[in-house]
Backbone as a ProteinNet text record, in pm:
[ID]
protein_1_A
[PRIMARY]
XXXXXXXXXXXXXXXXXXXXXXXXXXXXXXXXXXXXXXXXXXXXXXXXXXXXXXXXXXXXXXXXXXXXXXXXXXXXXXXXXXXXXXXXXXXXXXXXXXXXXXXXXXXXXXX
[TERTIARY]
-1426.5	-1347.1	-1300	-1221.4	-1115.6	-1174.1	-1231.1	-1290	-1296.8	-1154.8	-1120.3	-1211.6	-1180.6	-1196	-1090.9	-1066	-940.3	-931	-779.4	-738.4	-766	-808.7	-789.9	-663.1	-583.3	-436.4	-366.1	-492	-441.2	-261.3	-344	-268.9	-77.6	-125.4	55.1	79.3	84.5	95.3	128.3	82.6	92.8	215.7	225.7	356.4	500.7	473.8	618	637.5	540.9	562.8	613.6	561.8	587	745.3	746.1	912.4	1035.1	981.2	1102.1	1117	1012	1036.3	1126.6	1092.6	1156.8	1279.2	1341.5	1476.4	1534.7	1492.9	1573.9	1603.3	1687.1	1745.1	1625.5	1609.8	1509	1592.7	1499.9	1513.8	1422.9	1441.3	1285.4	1245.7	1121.2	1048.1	1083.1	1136.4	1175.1	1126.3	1194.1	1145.1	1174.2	1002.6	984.4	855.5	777.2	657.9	544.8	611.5	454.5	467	560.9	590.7	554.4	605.4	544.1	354.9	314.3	165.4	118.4	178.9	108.3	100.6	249	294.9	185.4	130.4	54.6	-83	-136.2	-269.1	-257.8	-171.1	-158.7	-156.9	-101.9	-93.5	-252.8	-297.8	-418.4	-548.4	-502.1	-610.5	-608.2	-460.9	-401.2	-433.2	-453.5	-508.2	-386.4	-332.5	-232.4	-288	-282.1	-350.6	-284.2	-175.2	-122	-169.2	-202.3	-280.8	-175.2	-51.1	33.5	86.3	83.2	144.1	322.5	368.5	538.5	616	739.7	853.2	885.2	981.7	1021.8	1138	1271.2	1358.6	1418.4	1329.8	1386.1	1251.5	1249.5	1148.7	1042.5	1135.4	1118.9	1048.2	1114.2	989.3	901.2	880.2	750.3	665.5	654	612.3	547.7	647.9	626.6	506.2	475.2	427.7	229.2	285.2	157.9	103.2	170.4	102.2	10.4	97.9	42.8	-98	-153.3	-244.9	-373.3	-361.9	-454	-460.3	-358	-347.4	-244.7	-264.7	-160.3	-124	-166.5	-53.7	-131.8	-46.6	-68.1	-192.7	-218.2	-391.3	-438.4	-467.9	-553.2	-593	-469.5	-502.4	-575.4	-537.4	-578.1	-725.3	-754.4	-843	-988.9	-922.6	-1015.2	-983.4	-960.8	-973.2	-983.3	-1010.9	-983.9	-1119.7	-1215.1	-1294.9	-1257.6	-1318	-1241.3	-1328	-1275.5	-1291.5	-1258.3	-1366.7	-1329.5	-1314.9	-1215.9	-1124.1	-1143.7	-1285.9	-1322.3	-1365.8	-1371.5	-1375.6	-1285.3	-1148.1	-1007.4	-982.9	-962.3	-939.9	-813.8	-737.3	-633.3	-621.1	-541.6	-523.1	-605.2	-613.3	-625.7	-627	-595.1	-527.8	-574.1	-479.7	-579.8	-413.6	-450.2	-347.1	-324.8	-231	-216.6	-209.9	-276.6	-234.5	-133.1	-149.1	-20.1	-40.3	63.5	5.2	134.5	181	304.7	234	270.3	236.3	246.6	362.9	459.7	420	315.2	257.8	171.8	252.7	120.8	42.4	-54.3	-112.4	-71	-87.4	-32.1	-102.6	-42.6	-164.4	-164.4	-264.6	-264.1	-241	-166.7	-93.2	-162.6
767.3	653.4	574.2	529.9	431.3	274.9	251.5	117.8	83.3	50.5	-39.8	-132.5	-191	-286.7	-380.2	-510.6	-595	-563.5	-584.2	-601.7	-727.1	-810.7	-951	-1010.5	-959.1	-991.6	-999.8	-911.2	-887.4	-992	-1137.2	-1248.8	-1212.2	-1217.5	-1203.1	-1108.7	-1001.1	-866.8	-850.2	-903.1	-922.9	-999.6	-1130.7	-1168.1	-1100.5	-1051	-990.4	-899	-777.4	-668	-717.9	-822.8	-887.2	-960.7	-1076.9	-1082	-1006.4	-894.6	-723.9	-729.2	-691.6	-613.5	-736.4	-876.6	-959.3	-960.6	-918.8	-962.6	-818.8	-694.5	-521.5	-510.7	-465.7	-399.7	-323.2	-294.4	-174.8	-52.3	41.2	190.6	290.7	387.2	447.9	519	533.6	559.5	514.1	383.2	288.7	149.7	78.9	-38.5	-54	31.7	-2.7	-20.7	-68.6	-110.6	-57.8	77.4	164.9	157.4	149.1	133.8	-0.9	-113.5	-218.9	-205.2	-162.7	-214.2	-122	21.5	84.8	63.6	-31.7	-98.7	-239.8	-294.9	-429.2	-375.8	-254.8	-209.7	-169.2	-110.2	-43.6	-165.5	-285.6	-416.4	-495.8	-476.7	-522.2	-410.4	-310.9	-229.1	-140.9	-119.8	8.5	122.9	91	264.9	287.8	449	489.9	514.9	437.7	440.2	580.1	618.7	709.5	829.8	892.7	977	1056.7	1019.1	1169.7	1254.7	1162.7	1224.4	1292.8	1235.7	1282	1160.3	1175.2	1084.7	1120.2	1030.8	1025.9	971.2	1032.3	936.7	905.8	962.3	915	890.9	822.1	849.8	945.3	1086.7	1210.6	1231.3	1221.9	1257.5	1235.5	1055.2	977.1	1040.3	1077.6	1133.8	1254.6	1378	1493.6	1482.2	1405.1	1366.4	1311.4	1202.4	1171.7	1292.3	1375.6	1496.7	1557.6	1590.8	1654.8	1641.3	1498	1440.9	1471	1525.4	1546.5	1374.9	1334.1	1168.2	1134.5	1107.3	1070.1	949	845.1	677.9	675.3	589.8	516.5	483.6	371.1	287.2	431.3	542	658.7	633.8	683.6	741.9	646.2	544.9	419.4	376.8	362	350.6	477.9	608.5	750.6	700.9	575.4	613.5	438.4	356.1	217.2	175.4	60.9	-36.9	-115.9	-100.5	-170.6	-358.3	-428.1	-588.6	-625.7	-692.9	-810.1	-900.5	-937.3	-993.7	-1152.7	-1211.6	-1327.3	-1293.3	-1218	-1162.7	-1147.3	-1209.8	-1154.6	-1223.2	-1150.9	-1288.3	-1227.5	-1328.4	-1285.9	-1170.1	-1067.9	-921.6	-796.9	-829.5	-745.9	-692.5	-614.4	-535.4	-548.5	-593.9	-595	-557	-541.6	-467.8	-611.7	-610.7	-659.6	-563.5	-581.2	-527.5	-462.1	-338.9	-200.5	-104.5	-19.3	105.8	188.8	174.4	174.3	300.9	452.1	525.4	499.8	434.4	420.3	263.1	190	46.5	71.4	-12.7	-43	-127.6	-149.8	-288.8	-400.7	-480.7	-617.2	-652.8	-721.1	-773	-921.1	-954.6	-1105.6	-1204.7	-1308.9	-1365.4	-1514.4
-216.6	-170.8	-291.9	-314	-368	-371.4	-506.8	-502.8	-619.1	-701	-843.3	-877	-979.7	-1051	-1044.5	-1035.3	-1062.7	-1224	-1282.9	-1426.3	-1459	-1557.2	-1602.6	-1545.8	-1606.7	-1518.4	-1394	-1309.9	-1187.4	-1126.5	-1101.4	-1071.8	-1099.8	-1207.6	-1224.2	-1251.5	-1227.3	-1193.6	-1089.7	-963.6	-826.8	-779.5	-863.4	-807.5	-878.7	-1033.9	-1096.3	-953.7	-891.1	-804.4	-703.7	-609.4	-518.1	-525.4	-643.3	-655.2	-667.3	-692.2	-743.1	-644.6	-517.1	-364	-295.7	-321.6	-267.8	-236.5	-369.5	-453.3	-397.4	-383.7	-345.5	-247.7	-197.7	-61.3	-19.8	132.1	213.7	166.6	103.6	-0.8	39.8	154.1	160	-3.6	13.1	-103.4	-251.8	-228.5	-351.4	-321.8	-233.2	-172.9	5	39.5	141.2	125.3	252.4	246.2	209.6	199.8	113.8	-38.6	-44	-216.6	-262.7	-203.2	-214	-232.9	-113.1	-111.5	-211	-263.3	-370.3	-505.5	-516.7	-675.1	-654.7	-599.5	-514.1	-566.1	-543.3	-534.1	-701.6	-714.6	-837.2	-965.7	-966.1	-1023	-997.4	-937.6	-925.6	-989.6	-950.1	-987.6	-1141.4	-1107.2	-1225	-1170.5	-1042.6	-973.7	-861.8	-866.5	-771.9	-626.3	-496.7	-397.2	-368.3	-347.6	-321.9	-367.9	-520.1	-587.8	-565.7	-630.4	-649.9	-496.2	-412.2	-275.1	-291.6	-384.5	-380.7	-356.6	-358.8	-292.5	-192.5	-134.8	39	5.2	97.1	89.6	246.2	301.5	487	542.6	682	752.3	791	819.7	822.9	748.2	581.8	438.4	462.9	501.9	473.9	610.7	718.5	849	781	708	671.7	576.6	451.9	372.3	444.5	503.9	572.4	650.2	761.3	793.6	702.4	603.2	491.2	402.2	428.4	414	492.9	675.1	770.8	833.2	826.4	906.3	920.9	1074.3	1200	1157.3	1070.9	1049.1	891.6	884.3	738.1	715.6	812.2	861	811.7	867.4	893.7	755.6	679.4	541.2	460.4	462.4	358.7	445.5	540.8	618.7	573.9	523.5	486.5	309.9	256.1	118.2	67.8	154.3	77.5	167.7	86.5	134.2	246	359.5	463.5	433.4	440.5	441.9	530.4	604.6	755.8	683.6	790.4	780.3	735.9	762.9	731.1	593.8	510.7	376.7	285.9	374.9	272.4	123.6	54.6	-71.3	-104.9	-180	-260.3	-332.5	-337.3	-392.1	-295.2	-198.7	-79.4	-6.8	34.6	134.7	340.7	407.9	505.2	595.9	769	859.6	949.6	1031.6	1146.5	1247.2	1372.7	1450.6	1537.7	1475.5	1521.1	1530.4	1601.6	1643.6	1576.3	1471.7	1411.9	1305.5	1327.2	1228.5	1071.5	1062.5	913.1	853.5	938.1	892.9	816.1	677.5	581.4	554.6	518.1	496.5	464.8	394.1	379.1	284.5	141.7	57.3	87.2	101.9	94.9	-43.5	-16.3	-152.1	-79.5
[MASK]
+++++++++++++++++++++++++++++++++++++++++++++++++++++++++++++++++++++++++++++++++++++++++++++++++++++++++++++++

């Protein structure tokens, strides 16, 4: 399982990533929400949550891709490789879900 270290820097690391995605047009596998939360995890940690899965540039990709993994949603995968934290545990640089049943939903970092 998948369980970093924060960088010293984490902090602003988090918001440069966070202001880019702000500021870009919706891009699959550039700036959409998985790219976001992996450049997010990756700024905090320096670790690729993803581990070399490939690019996507449609829905389709990103669907084809997750199959490819042995998990039916996003949750699945990150859920089989990330520390789960309740939710009364959240701290800043975190990763946590809202409730969905949305295959292609990614987490959310908390800011």
């Amino acid at each position: 399982m998948f369980e970093p270290d924060r960088l010293p820097d984490w902090p602003d690391r988090l918001v440069s990533i966070v202001a880019r995605h702000r500021e870009a047009a919706f891009a699959w596998g550039d700036f959409d929400c998985a790219t976001l939360f992996a450049e997010a995890v990756h700024a905090v940690t320096g670790e690729d949550p993803f581990g070399g899965l490939g690019s996507w540039q449609s829905e389709r990709d990103a669907l084809r891709i997750l199959a490819a993994t042995g998990s039916d949603s996003v949750k699945g995968f990150f859920d089989a490789r990330l520390p789960l934290v309740h939710r009364s545990e959240l701290r800043r640089g975190d990763a946590g879900y809202a409730d969905t049943n949305e295959r292609l939903s990614c987490p959310a970092i908390v800011l």
